[in-house]
PDB file of N, CA, C and O in Angstrom, chain B, residues numbered from 101:
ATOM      1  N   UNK B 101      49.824  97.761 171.193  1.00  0.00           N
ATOM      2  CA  UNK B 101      48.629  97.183 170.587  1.00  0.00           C
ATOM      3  C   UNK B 101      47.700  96.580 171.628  1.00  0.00           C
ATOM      4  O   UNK B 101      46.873  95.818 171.127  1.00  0.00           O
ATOM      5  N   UNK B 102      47.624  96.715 172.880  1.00  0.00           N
ATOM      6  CA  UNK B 102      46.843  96.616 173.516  1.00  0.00           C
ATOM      7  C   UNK B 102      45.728  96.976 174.036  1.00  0.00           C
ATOM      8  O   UNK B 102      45.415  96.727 175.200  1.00  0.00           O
ATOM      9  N   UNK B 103      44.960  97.655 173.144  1.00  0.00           N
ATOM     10  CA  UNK B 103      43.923  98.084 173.086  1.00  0.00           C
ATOM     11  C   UNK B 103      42.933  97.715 171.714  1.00  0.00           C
ATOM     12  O   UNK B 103      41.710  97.780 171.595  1.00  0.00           O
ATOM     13  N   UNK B 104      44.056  97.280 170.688  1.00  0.00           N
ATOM     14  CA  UNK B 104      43.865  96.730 169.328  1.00  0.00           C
ATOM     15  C   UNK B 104      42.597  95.927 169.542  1.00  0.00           C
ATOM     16  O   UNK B 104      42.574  94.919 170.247  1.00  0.00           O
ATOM     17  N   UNK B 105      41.502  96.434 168.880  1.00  0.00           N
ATOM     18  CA  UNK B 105      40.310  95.322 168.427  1.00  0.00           C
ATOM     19  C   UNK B 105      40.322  94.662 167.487  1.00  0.00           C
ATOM     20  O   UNK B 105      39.861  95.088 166.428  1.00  0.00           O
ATOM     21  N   UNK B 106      40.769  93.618 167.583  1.00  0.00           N
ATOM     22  CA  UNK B 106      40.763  92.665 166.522  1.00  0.00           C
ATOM     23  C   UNK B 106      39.295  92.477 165.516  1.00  0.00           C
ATOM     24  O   UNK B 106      39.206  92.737 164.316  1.00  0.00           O
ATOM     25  N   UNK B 107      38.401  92.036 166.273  1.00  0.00           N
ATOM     26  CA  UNK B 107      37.066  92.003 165.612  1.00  0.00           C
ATOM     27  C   UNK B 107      36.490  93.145 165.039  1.00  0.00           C
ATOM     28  O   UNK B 107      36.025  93.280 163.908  1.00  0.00           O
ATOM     29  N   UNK B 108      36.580  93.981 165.996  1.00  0.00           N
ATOM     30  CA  UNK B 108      36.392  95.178 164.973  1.00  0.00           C
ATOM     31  C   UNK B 108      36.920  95.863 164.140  1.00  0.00           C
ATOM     32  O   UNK B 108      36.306  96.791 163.615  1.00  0.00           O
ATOM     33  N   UNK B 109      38.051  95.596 163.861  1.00  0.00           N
ATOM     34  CA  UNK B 109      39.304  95.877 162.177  1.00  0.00           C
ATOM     35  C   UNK B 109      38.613  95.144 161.599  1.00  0.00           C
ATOM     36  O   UNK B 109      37.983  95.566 160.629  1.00  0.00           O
ATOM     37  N   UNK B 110      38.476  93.417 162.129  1.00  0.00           N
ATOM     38  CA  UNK B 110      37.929  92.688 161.005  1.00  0.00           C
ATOM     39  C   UNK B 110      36.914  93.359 160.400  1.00  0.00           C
ATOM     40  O   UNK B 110      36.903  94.022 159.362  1.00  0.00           O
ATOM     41  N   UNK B 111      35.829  93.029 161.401  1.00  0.00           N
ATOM     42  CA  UNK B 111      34.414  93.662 160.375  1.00  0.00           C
ATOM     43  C   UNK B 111      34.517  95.095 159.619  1.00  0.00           C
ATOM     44  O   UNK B 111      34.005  95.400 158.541  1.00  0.00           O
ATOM     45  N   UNK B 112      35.356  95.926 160.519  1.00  0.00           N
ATOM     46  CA  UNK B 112      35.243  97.219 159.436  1.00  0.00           C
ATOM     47  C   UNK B 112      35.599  96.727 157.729  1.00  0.00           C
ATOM     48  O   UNK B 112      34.995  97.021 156.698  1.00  0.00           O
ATOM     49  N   UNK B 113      36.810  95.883 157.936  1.00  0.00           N
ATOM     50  CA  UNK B 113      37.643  95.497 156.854  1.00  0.00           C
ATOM     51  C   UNK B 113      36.334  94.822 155.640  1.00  0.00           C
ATOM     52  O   UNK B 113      36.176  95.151 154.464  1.00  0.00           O
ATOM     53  N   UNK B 114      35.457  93.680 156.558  1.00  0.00           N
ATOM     54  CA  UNK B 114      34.397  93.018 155.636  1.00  0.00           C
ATOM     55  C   UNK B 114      33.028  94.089 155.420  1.00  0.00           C
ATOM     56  O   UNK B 114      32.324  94.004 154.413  1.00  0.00           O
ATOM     57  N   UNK B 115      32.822  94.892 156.290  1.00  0.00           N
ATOM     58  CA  UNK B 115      32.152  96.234 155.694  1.00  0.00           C
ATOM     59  C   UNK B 115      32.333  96.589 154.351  1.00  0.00           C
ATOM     60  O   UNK B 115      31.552  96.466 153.408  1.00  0.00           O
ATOM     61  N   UNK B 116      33.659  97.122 154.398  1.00  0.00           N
ATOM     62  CA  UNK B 116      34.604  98.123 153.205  1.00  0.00           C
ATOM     63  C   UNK B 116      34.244  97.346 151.585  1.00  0.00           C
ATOM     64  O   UNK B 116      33.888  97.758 150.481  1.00  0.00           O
ATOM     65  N   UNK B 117      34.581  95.974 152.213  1.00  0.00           N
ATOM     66  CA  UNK B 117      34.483  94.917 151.322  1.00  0.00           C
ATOM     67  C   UNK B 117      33.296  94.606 150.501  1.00  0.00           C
ATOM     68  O   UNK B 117      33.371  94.631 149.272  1.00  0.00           O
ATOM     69  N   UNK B 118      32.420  94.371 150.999  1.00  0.00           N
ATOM     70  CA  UNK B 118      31.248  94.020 151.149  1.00  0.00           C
ATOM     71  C   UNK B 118      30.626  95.966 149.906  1.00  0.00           C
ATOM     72  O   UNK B 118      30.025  96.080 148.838  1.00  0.00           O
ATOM     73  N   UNK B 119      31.141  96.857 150.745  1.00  0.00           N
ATOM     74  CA  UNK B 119      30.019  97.772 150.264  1.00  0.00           C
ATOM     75  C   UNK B 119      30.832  97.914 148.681  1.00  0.00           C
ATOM     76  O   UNK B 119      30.008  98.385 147.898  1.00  0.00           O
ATOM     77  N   UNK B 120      31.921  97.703 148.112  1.00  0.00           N
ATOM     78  CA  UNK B 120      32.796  97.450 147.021  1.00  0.00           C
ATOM     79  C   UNK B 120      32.862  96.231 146.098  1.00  0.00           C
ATOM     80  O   UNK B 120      33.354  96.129 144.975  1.00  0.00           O
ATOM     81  N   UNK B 121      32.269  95.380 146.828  1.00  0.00           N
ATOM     82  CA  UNK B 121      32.036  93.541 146.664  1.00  0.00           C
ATOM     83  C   UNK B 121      33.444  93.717 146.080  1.00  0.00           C
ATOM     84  O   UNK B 121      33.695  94.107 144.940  1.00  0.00           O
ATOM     85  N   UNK B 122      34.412  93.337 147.125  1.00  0.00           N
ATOM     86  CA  UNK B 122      35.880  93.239 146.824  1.00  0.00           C
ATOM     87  C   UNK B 122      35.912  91.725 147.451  1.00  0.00           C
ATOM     88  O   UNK B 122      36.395  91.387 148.532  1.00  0.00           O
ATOM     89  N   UNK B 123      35.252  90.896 146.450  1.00  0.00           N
ATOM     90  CA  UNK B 123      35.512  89.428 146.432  1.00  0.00           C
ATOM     91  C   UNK B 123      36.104  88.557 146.946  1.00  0.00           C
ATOM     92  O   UNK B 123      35.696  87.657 147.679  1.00  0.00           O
ATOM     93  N   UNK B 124      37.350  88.846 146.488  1.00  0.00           N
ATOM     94  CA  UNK B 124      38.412  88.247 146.709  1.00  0.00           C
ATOM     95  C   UNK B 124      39.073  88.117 148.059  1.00  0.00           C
ATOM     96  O   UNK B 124      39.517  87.079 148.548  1.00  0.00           O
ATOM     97  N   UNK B 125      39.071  89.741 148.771  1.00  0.00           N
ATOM     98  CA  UNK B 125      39.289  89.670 149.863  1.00  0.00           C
ATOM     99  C   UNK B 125      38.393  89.244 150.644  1.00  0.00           C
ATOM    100  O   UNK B 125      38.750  88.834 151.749  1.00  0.00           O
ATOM    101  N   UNK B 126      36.966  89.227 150.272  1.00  0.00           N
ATOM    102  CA  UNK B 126      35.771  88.521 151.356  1.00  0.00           C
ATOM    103  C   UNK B 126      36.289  87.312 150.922  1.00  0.00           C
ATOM    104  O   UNK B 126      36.858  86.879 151.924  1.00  0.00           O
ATOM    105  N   UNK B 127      36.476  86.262 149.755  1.00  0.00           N
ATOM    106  CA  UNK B 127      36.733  85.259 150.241  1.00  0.00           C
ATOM    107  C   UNK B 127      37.434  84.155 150.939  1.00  0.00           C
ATOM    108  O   UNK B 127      37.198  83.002 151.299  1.00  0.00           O
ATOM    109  N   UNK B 128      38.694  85.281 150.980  1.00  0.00           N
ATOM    110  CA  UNK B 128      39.711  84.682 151.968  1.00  0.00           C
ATOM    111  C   UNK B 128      39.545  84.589 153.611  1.00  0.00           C
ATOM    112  O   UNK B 128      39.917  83.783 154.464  1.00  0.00           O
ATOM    113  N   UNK B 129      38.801  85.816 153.620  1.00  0.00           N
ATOM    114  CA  UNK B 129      38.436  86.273 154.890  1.00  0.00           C
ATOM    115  C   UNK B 129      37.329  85.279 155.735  1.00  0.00           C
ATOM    116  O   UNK B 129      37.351  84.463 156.656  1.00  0.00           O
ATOM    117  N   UNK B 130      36.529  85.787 154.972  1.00  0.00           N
ATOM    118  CA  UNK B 130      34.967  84.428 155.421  1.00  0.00           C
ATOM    119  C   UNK B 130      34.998  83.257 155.319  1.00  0.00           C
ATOM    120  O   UNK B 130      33.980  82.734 155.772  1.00  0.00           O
ATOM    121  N   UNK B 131      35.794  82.503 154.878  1.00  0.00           N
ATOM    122  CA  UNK B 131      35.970  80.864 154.981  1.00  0.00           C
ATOM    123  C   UNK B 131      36.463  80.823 155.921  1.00  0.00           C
ATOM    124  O   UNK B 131      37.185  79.828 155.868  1.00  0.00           O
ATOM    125  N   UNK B 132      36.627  81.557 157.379  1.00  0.00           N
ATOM    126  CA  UNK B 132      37.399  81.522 158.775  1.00  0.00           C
ATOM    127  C   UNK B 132      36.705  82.295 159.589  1.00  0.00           C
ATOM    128  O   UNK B 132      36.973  81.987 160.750  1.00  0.00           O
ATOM    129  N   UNK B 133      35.769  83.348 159.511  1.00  0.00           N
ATOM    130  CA  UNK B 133      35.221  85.020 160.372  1.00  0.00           C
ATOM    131  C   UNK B 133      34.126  84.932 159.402  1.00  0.00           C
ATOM    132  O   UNK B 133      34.201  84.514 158.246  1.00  0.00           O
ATOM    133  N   UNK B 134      32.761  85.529 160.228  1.00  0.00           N
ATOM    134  CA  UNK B 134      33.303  85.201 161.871  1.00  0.00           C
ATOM    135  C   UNK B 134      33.057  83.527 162.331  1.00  0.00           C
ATOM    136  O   UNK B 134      32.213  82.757 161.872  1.00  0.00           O
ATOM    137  N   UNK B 135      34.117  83.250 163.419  1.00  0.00           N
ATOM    138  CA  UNK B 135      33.723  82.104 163.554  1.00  0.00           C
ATOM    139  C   UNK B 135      34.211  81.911 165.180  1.00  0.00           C
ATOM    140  O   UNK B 135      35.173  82.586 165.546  1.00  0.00           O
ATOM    141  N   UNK B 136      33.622  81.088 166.054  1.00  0.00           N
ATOM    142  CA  UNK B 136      34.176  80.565 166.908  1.00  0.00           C
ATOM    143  C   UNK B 136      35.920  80.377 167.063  1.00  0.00           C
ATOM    144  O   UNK B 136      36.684  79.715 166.361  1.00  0.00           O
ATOM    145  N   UNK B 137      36.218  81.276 168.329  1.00  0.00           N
ATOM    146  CA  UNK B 137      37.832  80.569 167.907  1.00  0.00           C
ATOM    147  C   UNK B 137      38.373  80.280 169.579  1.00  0.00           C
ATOM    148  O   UNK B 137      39.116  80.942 170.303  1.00  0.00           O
ATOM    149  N   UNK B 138      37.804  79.280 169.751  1.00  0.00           N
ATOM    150  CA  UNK B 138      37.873  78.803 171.258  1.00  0.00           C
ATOM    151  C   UNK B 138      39.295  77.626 170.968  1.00  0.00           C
ATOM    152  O   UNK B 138      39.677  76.892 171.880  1.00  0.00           O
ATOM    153  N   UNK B 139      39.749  77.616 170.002  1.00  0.00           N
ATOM    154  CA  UNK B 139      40.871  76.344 169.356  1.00  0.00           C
ATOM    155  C   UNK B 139      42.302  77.252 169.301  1.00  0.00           C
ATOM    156  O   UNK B 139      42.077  78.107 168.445  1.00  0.00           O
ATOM    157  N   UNK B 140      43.003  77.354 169.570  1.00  0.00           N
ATOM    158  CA  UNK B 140      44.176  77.444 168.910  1.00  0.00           C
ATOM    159  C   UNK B 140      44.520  77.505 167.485  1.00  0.00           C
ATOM    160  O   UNK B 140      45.191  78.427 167.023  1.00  0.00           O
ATOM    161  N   UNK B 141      43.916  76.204 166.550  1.00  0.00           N
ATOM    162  CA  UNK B 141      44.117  75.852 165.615  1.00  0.00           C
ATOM    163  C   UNK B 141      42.816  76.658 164.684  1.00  0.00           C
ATOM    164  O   UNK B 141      42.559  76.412 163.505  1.00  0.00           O
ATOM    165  N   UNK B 142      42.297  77.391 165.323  1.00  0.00           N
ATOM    166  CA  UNK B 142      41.222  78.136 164.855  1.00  0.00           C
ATOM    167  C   UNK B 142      41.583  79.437 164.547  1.00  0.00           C
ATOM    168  O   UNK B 142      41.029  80.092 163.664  1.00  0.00           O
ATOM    169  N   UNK B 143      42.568  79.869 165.301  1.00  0.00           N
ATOM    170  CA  UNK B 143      43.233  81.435 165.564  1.00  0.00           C
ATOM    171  C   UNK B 143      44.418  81.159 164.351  1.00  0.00           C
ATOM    172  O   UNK B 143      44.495  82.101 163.562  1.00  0.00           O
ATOM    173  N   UNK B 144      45.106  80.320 164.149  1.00  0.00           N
ATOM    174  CA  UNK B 144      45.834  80.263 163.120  1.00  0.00           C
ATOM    175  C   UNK B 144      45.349  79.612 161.959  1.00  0.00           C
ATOM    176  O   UNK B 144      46.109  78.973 161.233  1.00  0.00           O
ATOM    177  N   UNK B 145      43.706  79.769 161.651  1.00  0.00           N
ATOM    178  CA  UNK B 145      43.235  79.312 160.613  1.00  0.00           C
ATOM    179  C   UNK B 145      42.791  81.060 160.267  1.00  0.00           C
ATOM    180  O   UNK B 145      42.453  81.417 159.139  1.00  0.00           O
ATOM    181  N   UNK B 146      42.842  81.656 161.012  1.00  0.00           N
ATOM    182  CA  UNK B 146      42.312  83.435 160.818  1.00  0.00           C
ATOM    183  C   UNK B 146      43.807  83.955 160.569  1.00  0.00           C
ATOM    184  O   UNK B 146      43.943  84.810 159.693  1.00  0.00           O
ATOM    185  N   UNK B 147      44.559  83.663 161.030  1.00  0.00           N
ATOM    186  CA  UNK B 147      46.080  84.261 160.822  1.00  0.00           C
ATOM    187  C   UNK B 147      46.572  84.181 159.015  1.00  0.00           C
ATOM    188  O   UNK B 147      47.079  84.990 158.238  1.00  0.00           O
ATOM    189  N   UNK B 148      45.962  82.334 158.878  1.00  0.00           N
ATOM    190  CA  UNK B 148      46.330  82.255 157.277  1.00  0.00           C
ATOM    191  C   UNK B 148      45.551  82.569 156.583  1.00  0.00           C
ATOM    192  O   UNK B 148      45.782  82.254 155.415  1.00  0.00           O
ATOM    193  N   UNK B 149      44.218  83.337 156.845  1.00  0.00           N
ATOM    194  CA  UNK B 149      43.593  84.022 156.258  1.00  0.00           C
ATOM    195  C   UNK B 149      43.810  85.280 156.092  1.00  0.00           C
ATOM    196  O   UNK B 149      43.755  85.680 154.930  1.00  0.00           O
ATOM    197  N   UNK B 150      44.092  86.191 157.086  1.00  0.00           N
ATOM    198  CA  UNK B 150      44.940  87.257 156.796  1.00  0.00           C
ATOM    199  C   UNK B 150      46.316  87.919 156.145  1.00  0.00           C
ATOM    200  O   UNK B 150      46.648  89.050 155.791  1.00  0.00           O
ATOM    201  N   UNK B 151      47.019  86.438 156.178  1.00  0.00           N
ATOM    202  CA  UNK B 151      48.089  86.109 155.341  1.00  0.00           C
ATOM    203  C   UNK B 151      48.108  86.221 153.696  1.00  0.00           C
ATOM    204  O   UNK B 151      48.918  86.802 152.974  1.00  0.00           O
ATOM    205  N   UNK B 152      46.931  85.462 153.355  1.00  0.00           N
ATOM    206  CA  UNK B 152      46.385  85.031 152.268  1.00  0.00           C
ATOM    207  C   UNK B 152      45.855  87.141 151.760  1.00  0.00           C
ATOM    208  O   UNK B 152      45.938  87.805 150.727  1.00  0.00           O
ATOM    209  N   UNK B 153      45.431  87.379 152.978  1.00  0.00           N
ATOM    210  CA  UNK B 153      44.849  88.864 152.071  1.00  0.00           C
ATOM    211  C   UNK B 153      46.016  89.621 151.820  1.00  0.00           C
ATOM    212  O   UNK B 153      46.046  90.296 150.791  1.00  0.00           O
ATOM    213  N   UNK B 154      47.162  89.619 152.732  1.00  0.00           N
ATOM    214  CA  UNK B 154      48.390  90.588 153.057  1.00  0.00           C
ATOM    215  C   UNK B 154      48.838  90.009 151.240  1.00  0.00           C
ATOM    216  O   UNK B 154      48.899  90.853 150.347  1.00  0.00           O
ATOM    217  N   UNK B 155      49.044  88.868 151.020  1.00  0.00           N
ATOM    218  CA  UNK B 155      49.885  88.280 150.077  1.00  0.00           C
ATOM    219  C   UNK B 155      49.171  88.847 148.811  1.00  0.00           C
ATOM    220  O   UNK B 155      49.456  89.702 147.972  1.00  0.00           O
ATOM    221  N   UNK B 156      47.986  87.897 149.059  1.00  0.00           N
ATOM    222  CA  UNK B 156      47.600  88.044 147.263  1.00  0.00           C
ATOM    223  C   UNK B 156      46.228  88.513 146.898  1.00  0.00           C
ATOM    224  O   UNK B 156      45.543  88.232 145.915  1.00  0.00           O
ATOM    225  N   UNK B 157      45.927  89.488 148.169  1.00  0.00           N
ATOM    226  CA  UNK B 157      44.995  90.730 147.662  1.00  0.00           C
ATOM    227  C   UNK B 157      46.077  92.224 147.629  1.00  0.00           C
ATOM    228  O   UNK B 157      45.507  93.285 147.373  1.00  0.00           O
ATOM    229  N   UNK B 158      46.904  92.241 147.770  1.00  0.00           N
ATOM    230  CA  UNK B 158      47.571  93.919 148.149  1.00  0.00           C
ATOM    231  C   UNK B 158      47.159  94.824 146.917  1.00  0.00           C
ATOM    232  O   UNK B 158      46.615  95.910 147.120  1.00  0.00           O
ATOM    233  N   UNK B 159      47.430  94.352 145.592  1.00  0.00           N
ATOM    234  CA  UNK B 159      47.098  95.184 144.886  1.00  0.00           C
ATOM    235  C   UNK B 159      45.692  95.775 144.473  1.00  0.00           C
ATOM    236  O   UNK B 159      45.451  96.738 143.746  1.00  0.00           O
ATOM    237  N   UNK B 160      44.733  94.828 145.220  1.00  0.00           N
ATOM    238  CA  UNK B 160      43.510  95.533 145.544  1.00  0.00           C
ATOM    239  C   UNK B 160      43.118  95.998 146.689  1.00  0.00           C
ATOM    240  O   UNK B 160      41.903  96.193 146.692  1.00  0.00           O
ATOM    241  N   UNK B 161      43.744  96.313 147.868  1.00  0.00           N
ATOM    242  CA  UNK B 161      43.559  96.960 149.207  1.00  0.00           C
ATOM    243  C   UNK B 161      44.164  98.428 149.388  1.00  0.00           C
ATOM    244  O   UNK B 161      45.341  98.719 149.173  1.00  0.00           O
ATOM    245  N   UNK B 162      43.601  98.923 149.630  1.00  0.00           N
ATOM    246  CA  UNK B 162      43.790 100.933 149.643  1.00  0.00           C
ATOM    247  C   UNK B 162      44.657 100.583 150.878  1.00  0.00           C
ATOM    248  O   UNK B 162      45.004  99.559 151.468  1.00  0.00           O
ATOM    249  N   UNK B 163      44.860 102.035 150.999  1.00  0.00           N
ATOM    250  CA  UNK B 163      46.641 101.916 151.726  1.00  0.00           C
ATOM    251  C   UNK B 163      45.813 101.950 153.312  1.00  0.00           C
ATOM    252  O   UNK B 163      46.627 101.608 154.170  1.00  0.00           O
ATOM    253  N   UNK B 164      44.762 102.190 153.779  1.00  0.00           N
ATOM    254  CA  UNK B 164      43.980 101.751 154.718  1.00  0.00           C
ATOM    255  C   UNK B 164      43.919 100.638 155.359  1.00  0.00           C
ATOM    256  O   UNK B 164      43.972 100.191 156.505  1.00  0.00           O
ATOM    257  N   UNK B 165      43.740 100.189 153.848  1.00  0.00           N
ATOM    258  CA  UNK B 165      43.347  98.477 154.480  1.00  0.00           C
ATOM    259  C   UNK B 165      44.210  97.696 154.580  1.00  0.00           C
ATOM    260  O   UNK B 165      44.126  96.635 155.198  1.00  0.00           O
ATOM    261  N   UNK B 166      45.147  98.099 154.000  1.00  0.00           N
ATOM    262  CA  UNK B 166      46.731  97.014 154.272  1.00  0.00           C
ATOM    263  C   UNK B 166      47.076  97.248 155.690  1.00  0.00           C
ATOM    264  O   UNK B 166      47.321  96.421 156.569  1.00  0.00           O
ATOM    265  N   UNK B 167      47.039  98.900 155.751  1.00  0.00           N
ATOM    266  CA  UNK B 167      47.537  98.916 157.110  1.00  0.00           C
ATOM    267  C   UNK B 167      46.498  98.266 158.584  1.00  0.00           C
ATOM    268  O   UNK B 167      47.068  97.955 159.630  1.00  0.00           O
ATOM    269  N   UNK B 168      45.464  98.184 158.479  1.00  0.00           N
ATOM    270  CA  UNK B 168      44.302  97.186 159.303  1.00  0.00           C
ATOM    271  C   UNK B 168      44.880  95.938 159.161  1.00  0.00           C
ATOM    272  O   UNK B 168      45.112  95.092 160.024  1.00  0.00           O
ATOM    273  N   UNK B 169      45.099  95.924 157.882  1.00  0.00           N
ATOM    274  CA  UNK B 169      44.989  93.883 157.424  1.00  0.00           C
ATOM    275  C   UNK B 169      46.741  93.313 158.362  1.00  0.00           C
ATOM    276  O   UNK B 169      47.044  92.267 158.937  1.00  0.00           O
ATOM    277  N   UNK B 170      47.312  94.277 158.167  1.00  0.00           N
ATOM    278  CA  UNK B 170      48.847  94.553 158.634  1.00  0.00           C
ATOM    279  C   UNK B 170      48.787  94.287 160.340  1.00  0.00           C
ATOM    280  O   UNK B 170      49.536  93.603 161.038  1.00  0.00           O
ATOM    281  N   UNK B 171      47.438  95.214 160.765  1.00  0.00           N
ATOM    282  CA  UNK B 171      47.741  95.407 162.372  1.00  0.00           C
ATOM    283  C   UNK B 171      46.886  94.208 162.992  1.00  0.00           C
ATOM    284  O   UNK B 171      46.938  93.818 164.159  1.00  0.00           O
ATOM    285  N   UNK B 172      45.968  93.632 161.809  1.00  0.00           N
ATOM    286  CA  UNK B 172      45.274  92.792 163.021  1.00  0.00           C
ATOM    287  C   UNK B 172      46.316  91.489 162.316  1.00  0.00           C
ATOM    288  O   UNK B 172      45.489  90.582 162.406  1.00  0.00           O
ATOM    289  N   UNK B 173      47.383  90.913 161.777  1.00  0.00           N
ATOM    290  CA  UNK B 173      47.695  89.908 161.621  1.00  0.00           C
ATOM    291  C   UNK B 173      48.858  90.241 162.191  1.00  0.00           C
ATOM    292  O   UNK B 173      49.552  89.226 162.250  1.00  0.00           O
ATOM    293  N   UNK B 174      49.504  91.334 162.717  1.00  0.00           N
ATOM    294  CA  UNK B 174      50.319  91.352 163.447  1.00  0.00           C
ATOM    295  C   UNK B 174      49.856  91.351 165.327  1.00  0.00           C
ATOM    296  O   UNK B 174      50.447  90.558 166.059  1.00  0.00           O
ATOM    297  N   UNK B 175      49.083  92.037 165.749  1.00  0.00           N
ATOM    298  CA  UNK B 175      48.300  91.468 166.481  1.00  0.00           C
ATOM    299  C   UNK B 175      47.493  90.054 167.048  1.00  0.00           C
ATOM    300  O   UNK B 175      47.136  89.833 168.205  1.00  0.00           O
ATOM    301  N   UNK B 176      47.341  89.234 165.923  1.00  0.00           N
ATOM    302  CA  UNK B 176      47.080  87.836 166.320  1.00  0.00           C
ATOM    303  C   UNK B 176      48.000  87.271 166.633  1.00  0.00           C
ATOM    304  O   UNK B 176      48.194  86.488 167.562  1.00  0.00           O
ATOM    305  N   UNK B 177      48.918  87.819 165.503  1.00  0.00           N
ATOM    306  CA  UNK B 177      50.572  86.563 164.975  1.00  0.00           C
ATOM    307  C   UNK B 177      51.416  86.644 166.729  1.00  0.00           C
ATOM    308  O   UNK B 177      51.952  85.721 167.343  1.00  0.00           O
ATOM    309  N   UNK B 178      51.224  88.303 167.192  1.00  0.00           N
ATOM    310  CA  UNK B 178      51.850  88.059 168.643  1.00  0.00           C
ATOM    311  C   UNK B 178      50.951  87.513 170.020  1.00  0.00           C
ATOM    312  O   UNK B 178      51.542  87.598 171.097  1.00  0.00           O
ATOM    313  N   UNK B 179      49.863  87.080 170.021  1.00  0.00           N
ATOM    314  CA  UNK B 179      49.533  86.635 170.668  1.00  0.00           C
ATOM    315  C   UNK B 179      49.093  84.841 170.320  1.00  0.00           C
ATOM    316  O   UNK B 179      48.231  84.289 171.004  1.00  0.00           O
ATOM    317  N   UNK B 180      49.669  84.253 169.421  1.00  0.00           N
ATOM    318  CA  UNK B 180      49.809  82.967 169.039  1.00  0.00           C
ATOM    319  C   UNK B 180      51.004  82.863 168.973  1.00  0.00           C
ATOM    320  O   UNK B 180      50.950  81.882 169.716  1.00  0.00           O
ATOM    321  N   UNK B 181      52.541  82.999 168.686  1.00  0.00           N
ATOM    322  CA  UNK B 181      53.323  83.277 168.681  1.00  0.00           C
ATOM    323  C   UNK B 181      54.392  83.413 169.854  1.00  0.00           C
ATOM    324  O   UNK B 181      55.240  82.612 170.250  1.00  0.00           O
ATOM    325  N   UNK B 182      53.994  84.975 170.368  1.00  0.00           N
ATOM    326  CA  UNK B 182      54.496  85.517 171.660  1.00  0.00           C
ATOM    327  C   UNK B 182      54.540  84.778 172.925  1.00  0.00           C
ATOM    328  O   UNK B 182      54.976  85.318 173.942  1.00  0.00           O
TER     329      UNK B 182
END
């Protein structure tokens, strides 16, 4: 995953969203992104936001977007984490 763009999964992800107005997942998402994340405590405020989509958006995310929503919170989770 080292090449993994984080920001750009995101936004594709709030694209997708956005052109579907899939709500729910914009609102988990955007109360965190985009935002400054010069904090630590900022990067795991985007982690429990992605958490929050993995959990209790799945049954509205195409098998696409789980797998994005999947790679960029596994991607953060190891570089906060790791």
């Amino acid at each position: 995953m080292g090449d993994f763009d984080l920001f750009g999964t995101l936004d594709t992800l709030i694209d997708a969203w956005c052109e579907r107005r899939a709500l729910r997942q914009l609102h988990y998402l955007l109360r965190v992104y985009p935002g400054i994340f010069a904090h630590t405590d900022q990067k795991f405020e985007l982690l429990d936001a992605l958490k929050d989509v993995k959990g209790l958006c799945r049954d509205h995310l195409t098998a696409e977007e789980k797998r994005k929503v999947q790679q960029a919170h596994d991607f953060l989770e190891e570089r906060l984490r790791g």
